[in-house]
C-alpha positions in Angstrom: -27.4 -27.0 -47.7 -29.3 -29.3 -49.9 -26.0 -30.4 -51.4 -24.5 -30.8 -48.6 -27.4 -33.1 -47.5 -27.3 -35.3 -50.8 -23.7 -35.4 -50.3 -23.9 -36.8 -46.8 -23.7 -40.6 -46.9 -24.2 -41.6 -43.2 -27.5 -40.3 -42.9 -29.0 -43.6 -42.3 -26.9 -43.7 -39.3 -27.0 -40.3 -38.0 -29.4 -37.2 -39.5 -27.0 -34.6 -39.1 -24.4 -32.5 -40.7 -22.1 -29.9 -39.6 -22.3 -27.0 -41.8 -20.0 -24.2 -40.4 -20.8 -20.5 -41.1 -19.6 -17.1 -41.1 -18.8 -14.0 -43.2 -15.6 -14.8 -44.7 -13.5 -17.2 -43.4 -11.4 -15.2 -40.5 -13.6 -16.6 -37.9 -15.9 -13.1 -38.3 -19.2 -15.5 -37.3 -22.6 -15.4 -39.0 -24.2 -12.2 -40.5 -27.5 -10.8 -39.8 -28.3 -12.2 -43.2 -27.1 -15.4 -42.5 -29.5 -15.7 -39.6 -32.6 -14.6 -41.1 -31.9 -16.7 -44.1 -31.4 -20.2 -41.8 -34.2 -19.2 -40.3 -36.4 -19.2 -43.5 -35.3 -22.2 -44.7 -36.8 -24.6 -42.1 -39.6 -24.1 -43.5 -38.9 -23.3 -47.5 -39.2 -25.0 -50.9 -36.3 -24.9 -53.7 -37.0 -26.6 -56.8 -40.3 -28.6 -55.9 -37.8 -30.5 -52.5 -38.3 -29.8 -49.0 -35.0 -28.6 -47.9 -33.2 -30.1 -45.2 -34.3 -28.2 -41.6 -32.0 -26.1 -39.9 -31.3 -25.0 -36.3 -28.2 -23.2 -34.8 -26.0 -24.9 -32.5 -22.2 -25.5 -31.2 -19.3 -27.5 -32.9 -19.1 -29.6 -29.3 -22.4 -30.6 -29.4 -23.1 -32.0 -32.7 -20.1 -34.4 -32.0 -21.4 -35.1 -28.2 -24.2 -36.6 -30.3 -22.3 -38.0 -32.7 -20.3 -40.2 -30.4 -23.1 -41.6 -29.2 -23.5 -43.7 -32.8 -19.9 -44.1 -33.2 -19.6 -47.3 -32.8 -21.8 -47.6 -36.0 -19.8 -45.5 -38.3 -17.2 -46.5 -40.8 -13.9 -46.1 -39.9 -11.3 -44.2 -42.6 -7.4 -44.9 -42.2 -4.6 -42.7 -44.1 -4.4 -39.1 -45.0 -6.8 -37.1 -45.2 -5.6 -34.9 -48.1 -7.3 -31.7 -49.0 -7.5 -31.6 -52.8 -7.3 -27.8 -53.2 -4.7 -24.7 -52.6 -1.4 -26.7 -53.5 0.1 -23.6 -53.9 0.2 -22.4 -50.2 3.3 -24.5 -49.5 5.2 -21.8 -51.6 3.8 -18.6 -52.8 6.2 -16.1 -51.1 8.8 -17.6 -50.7 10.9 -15.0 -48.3 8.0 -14.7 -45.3 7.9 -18.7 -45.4 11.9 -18.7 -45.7 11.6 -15.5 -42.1 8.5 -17.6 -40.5 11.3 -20.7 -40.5 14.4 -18.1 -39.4 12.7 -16.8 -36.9 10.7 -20.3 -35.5 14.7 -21.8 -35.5 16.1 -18.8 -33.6 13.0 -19.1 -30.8 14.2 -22.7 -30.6 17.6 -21.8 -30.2 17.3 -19.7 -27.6 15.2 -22.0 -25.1 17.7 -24.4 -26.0 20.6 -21.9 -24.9 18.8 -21.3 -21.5 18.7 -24.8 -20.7 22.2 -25.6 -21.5 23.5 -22.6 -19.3 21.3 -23.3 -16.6 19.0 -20.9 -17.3 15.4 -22.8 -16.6 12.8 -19.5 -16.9 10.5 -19.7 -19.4 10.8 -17.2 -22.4 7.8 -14.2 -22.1 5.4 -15.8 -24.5 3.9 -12.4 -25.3 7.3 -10.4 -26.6 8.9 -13.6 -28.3 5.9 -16.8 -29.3 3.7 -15.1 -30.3 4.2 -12.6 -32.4 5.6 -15.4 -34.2 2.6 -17.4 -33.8 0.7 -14.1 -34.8 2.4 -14.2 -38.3 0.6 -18.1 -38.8 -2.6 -16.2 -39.2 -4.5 -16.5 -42.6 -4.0 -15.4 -45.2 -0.6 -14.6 -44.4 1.1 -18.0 -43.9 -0.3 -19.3 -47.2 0.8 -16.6 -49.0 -2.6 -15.4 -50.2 -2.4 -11.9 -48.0 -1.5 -8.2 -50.1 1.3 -6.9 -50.4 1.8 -4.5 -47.1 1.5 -7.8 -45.1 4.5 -9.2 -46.2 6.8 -6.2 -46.3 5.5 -5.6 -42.3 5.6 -8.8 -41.2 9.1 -9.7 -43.3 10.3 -7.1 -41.7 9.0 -8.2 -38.2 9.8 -11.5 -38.3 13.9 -10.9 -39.5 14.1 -8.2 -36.5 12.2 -10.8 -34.0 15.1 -13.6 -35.2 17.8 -11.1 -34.5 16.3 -10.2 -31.4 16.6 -14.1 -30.3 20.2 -14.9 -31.2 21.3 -11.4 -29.9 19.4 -12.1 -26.7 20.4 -15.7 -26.1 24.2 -14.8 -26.5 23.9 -11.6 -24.0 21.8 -14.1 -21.6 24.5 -16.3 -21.8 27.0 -16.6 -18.4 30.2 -14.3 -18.5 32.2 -12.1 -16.7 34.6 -9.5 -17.6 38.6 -10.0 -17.1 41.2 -8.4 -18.2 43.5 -11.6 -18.4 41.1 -13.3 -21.3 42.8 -14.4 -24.1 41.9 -12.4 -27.3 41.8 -15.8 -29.3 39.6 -17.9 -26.9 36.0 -18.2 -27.7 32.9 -20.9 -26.9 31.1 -22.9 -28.9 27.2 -23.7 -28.1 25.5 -26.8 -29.6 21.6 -26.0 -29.3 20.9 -29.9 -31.1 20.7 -32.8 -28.5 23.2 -35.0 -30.3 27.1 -34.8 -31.1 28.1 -33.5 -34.8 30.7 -32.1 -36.6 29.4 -28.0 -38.1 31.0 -25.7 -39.8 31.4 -22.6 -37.7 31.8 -19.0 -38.6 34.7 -17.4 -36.5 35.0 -13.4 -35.4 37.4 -11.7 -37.5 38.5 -9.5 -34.8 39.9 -13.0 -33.6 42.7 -12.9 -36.0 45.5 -10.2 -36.5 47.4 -9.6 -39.3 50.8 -10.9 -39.1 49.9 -14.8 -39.9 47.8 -16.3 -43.0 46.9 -19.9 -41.9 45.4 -20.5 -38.1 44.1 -23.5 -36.8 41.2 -23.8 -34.0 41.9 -26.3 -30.9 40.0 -27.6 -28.2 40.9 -26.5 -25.0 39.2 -29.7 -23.0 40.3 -32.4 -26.2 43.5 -31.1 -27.6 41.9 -31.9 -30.5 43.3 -29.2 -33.5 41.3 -28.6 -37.0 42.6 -25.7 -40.1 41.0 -23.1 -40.4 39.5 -22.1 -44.2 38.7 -18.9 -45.5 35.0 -19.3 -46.8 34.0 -16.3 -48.9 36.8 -14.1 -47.5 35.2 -15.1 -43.8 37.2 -17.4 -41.9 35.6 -20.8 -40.5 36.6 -24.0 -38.7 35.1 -27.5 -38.6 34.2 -28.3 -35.0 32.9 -31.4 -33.0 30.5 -30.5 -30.5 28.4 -33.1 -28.2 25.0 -32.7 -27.9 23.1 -29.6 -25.9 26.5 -28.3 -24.6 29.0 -25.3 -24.9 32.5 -26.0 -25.6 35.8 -23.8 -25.4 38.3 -23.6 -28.5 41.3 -21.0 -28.8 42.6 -20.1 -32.0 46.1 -20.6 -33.1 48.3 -19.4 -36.2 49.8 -22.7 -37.9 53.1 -21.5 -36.5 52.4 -22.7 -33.0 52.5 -26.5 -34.6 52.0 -28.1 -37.9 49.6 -27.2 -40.0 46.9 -30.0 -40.4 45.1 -31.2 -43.7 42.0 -33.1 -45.4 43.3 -34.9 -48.1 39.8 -36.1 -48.8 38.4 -32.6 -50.2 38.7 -32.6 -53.8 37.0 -30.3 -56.4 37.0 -30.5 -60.4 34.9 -28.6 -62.6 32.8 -32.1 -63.0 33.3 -33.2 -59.3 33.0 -33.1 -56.0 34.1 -35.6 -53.0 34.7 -35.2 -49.4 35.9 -38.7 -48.5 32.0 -39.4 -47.9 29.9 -38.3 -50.7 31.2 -38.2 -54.5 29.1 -35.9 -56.6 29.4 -35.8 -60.7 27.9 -32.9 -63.0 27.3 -33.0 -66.8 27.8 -30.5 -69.3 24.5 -28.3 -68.1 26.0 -28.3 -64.7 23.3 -30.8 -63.0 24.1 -33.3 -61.2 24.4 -36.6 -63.1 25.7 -39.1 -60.2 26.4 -39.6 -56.2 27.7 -42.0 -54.0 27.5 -42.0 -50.2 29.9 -43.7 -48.1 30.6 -45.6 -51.0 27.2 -47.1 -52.4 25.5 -45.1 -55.4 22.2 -43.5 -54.9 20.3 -44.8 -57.7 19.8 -41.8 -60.2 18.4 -43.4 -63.6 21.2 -44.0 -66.1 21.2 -41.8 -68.9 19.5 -39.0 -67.0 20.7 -36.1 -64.3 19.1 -34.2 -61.8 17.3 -30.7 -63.8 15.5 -27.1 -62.8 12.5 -27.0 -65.1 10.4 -24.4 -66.0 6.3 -25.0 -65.4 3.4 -22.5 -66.9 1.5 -21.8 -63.8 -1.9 -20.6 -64.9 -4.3 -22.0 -62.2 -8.2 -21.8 -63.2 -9.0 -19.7 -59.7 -7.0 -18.6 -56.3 -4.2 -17.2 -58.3 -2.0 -17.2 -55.1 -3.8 -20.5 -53.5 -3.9 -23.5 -56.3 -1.5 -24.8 -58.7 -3.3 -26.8 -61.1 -2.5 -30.7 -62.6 -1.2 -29.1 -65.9 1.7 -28.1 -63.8 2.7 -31.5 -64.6 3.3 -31.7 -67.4 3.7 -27.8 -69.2 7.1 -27.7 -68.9 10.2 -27.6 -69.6 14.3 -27.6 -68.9 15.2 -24.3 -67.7 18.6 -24.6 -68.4 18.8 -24.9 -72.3 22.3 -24.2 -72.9 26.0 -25.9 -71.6 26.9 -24.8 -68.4 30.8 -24.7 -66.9 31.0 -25.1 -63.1 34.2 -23.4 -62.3 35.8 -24.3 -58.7 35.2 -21.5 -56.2 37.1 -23.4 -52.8 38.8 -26.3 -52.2 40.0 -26.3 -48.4 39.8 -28.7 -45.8 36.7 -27.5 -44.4 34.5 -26.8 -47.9 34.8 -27.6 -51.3 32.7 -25.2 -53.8 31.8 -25.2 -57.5 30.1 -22.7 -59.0 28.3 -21.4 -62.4 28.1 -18.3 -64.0 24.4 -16.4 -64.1 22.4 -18.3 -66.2 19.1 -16.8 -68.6 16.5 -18.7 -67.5 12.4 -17.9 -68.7 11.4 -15.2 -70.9 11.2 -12.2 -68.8 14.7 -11.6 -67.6 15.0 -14.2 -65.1 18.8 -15.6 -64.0 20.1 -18.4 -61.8 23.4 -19.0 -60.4 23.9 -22.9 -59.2 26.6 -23.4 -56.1 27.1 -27.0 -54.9 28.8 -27.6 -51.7 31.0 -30.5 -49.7 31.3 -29.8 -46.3 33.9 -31.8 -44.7 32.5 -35.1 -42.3 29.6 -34.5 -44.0 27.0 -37.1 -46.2 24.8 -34.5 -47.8 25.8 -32.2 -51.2 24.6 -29.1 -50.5 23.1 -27.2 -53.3 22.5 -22.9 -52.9 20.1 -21.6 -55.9 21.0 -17.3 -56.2 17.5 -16.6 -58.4 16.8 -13.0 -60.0 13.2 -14.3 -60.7 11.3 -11.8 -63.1 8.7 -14.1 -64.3 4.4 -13.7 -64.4 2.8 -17.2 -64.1 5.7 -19.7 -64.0 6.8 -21.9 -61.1 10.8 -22.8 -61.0 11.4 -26.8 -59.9 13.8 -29.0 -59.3 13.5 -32.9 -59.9 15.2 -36.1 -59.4 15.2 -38.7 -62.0 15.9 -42.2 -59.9 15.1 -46.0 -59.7 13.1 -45.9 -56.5 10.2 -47.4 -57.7 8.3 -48.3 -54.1 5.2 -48.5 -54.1 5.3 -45.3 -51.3 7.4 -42.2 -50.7 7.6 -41.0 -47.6 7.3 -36.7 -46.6 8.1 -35.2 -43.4 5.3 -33.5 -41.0 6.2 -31.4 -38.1 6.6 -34.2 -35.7 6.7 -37.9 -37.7 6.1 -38.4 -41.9 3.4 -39.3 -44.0 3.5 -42.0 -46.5 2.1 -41.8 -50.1 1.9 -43.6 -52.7 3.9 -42.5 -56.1 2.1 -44.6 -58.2 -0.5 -42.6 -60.1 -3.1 -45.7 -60.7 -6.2 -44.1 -59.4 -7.9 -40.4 -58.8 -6.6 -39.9 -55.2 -3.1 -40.4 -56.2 -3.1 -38.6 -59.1 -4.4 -35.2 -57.3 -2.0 -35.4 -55.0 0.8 -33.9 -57.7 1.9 -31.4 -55.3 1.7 -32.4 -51.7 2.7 -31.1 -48.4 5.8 -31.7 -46.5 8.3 -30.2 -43.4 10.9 -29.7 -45.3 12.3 -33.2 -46.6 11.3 -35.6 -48.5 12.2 -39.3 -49.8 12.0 -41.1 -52.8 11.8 -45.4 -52.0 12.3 -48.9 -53.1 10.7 -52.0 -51.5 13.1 -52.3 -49.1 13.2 -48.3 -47.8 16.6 -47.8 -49.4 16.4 -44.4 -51.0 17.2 -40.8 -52.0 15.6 -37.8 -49.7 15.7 -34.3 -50.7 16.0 -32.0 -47.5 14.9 -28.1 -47.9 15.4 -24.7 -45.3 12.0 -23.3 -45.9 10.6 -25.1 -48.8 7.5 -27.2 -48.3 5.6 -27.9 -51.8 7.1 -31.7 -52.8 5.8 -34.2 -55.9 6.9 -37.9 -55.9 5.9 -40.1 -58.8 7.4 -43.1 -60.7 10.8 -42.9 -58.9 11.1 -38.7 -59.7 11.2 -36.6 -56.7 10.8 -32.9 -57.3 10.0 -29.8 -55.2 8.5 -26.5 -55.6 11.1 -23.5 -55.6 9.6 -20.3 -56.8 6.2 -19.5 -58.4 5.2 -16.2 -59.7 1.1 -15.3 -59.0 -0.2 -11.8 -59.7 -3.3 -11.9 -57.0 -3.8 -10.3 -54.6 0.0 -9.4 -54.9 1.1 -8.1 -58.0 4.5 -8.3 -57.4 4.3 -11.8 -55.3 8.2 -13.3 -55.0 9.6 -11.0 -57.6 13.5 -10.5 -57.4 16.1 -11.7 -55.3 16.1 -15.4 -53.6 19.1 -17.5 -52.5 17.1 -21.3 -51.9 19.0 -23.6 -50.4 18.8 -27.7 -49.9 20.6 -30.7 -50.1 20.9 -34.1 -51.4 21.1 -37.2 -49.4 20.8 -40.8 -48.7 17.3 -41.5 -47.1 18.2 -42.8 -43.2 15.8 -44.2 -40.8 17.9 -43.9 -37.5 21.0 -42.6 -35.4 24.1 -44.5 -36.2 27.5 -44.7 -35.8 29.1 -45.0 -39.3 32.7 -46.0 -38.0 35.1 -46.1 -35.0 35.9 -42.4 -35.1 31.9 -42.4 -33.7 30.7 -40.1 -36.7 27.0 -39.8 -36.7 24.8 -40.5 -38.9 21.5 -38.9 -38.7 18.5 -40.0 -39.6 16.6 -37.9 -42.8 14.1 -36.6 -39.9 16.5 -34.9 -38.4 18.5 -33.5 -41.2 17.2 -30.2 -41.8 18.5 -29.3 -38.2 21.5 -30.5 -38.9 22.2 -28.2 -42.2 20.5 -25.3 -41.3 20.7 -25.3 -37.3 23.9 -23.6 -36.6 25.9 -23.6 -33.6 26.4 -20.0 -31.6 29.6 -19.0 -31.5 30.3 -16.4 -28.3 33.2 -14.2 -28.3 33.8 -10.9 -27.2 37.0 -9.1 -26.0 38.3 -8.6 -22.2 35.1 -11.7 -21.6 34.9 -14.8 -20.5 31.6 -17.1 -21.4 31.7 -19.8 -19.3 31.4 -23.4 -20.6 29.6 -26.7 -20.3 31.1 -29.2 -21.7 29.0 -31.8 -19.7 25.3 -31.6 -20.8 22.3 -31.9 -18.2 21.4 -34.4 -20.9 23.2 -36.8 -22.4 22.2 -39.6 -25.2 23.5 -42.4 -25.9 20.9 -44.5 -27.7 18.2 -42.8 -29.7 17.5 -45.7 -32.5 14.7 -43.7 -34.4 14.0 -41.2 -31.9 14.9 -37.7 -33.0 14.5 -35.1 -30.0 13.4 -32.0 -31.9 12.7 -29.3 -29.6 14.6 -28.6 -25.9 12.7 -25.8 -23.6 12.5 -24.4 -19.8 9.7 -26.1 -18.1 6.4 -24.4 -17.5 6.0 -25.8 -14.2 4.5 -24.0 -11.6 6.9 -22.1 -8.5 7.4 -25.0 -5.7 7.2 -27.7 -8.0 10.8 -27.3 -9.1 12.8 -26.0 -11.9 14.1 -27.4 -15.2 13.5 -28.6 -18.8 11.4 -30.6 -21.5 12.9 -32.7 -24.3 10.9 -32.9 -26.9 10.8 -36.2 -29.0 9.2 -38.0 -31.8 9.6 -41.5 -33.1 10.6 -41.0 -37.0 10.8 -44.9 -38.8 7.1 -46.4 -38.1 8.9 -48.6 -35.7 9.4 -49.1 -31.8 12.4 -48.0 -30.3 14.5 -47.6 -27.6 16.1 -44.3 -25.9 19.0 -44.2 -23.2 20.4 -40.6 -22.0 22.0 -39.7 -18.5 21.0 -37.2 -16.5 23.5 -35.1 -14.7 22.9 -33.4 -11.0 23.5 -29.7 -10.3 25.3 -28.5 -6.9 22.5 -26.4 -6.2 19.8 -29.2 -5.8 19.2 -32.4 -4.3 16.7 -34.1 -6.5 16.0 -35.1 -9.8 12.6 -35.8 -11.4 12.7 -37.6 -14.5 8.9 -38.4 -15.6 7.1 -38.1 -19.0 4.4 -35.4 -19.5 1.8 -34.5 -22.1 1.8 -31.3 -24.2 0.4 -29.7 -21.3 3.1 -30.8 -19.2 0.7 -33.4 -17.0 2.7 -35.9 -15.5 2.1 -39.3 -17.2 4.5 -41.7 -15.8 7.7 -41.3 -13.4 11.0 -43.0 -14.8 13.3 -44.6 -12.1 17.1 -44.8 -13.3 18.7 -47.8 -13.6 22.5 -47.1 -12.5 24.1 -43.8 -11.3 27.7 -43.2 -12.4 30.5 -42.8 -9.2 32.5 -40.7 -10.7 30.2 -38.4 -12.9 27.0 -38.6 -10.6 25.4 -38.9 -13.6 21.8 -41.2 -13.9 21.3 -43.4 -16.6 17.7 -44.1 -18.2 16.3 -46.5 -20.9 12.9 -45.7 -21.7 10.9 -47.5 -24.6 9.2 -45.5 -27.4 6.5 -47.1 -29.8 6.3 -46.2 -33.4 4.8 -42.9 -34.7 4.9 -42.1 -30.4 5.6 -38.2 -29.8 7.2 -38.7 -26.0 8.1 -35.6 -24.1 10.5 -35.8 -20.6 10.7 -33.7 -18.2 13.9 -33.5 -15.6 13.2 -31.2 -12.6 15.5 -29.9 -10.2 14.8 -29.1 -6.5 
């Protein structure tokens, strides 16, 4: 407490300071020790000084009085960084890769009940939180034993299951014995329109045909259908929060159709969009998007490096600043992709296993071009055997901004990746929600965008993440085996736009990781119908920088109505302007459309400025100012 005291530098202006305690730090609250020591220091000596005096009190009221100087206090703006436990944004790497499965399937299905119609709220108690439960510490940092990881793995995969299997069963349908075998529906749960890659029911196809093709029933719009893997998949366009019907057809029926942009070498990779280049140790050396290079620094390629990882305390908690620089290429000897597909849906190359460490480890590198697609996707298979090492993967470029910019759950955080004094340089391994971008002067740049990783470093134009580490306390056998880490490489993008007349989207970096790794459902089963929607209760047709990251039932209380909250967050630092229609159902006669808080308190109505004739559908433009978090809600009665 004395400490704390000397430390305190505002005592001139207030006499306080908040000193939290407790036995351990689960929230178990202060031991009968605790007490009787607190209360002998109020009136104690230690070392010849009077030590500070003590009382008890609440958190609230030591900042009730501390707003009432606040006007006199000095005022801090930026991050406020914790120093400490870098290591939490990685250390077991399959419950933070489940906690992110399971958090995307929960979002998923509230996003399928919308879209059907479907506007009850999900039972908190069987679905939330025992997602929410699994956020406790230590488990989310990865600092827990062993037995809480193999329960709560195990948990979490069967509660992700439990969504998609739930959503799809939830779903509308009805039996017939006059559906097609080869008809099935694709869902969009993501509020905006984009090509995906689909995985299609085997028990779709027969066995008299070897090329198929999928087609829209409502667009008569026809694409191939590529074996992936031995599974068979089709390339679909889907608009935004809405179901869709396709059939499937062998190539017979009409010509076959192909993408003459999809080309694969042992050295390349191109879809038409994004041109990829790998050297002789199989890492990538160059790529241009759409054209214009991202600016890798000549001479250099991307590489997986090696780190000792020996921290000085909190085995599972802290990676220390020798991380830095201890290191070295994992990937020692030459490596030959060899080309796994070339279709018009995917392009693969793919290396043999590769030694990497001392103690066994091996790594297999896939790299991915999906078709309409402006990322390279990059899959990592790891057999990772290693004590006290930490597998990464960094960028050499020419970004040299004074900033690079890291996502957070709901906007980014800008920091600086020039190392010139003490706060910068501790922040060598830094936080982020799953992407990250490397800058020039004029925000041109390269992001890096991750499933489930979260541990990112972004100095002097090199942008590298965290992929495995290997600590030995309190779990011995902490990430030890089998991983398959998956990412991707892109240009960094601020915004929604259109990149050409065909109206293919480009999303902005924000909103990327949903776009990878958020899949579409695809509902088939035989003698059944699932109905479709192609027409969304939303529609949007601006969203500048707005991303809308999260669809759900409204909460609303019985007689106020029924319907749905969209979710969105300004993502560029910048103001910003959203317009989406809303449509009407035949079972109601009004719409609300008014913003809400968290707590889903009205803060404003919206009136619409124009209602379509033919569609009944009502248009909206609603401002959003930078670094805003705006959540609508549309109600139906």
């Amino acid at each position: 407490m004395s400490k704390i005291s000397r430390q305190y530098k505002n005592a001139d202006v207030h006499g306080e300071v908040l000193c939290p305690s407790g036995y351990g730090d689960g929230g178990g609250g202060p031991s009968e020790e605790q007490i009787e020591r607190s209360l002998r220091l109020q009136r104690s000596f230690i070392g010849g000084e009077t030590t500070p005096s003590c009382r008890w009190g609440t958190v609230d009221s030591f900042f009730q009085r501390l707003a009432l100087v606040r006007e006199e206090l000095p005022i801090y703006r930026g991050e406020l960084f914790l120093e400490y436990h870098r290591a939490v944004h990685t250390t077991q790497s399959d419950f933070k890769y489940h906690m992110r499965a399971c958090e995307r399937a929960l979002q998923q299905r509230e996003a399928l009940r919308v879209i059907s119609g479907n506007f009850t709220p999900l039972d908190m108690k069987n679905n939330w939180e025992r997602y929410l439960f699994a956020l406790f510490h230590d488990a989310a940092p990865g600092s827990s034993i062993n037995s809480v990881y193999r329960d709560l793995n195990a948990e979490l995969k069967s509660l992700a299951k439990h969504q998609v299997e739930a959503a799809i069963d939830e779903w509308p349908h009805y039996s017939s014995q006059d559906s097609s075998d080869t008809t099935f529906t694709v869902v969009n749960p993501l509020a905006w329109t984009r090509f995906s890659m689909v995985h299609l029911p085997a028990d779709l196809f027969d066995d008299g045909h070897s090329s198929y093709i999928v087609r829209s029933i409502d667009a008569e719009v026809s694409n191939q259908v590529q074996f992936v893997n031995g599974k068979p998949c089709a390339m679909v366009k889907v608009t935004g929060l809405s179901a869709l019907p396709f059939t499937l057809l062998p190539t017979g029926a009409e010509e076959e159709t192909k993408n003459m942009h999809m080309k694969a070498t042992p050295n390349l990779l191109s879809n038409g969009i994004v041109s990829a280049e790998f050297d002789e140790y199989g890492q990538l050396c160059s790529i241009l998007i759409r054209g214009e290079p991202l600016l890798l620094t000549r001479g250099k390629a991307a590489s997986f490096t090696l780190h000792d990882d020996n921290p000085e305390a909190y085995d599972a908690w802290d990676m220390d600043h020798h991380v830095v620089w201890l290191k070295d290429n994992a990937i020692t000897e030459p490596v030959t992709l060899k080309v796994i597909e070339c279709g018009p849906i995917v392009s693969t190359l793919r290396s043999d296993s590769i030694p990497i460490g001392s103690n066994g480890s091996t790594m297999e590198i896939e790299y991915q071009l999906y078709s309409k697609e402006d990322s390279l996707r990059v899959i990592v298979f790891v057999e990772w055997r290693e004590s006290h090492k930490t597998l990464r993967y960094e960028v050499p470029t020419d970004y040299c901004g004074d900033y690079a910019r890291f996502g957070s759950p709901f906007n980014f955080v800008d920091r600086s990746q020039i190392p010139q004094t003490h706060k910068e340089e501790g922040e060598w391994e830094v936080p982020a929600s799953r992407w990250a971008s490397i800058l020039n002067g004029s925000m041109d740049g390269l992001s890096i965008v991750t499933q489930s990783k979260y541990g990112f470093r972004a100095k002097l134009g090199i942008l590298s993440f965290t992929l495995l580490r290997s600590s030995t306390f309190p779990d011995p056998k902490a990430d030890q085996g089998k991983h398959r880490i998956q990412f991707a490489i892109t240009k960094h993008q601020n915004t929604f736009q259109y990149a050409n007349k065909d109206d293919d989207l480009i999303i902005p970096t924000a909103a990327k990781a949903d776009e990878l790794y958020t899949q579409p459902l695809v509902l088939s089963k035989a003698n059944t119908i699932f109905s479709s929607s192609a027409r969304p209760l939303i529609r949007f047709t601006e969203l500048g920088s707005a991303v809308p990251s999260w669809v759900m039932p409204s909460m609303c209380k019985i007689g106020q109505g029924q319907g749905f909250c969209v979710r969105l967050h300004e993502v560029s630092g910048a103001n910003t302007n959203i317009s989406f229609s809303i449509a009407s159902l035949e079972d109601y006669q009004n719409i609300i459309v008014e913003s809400v808080n968290f707590n889903e308190k009205r803060l404003a109505m919206l009136d619409s400025q124009s209602v379509d004739d033919e569609t009944m559908e009502s248009a909206y433009t609603l401002p959003i100012a930078a670094y805003k978090i705006m959540t609508l809600r549309i109600l139906y009665s």
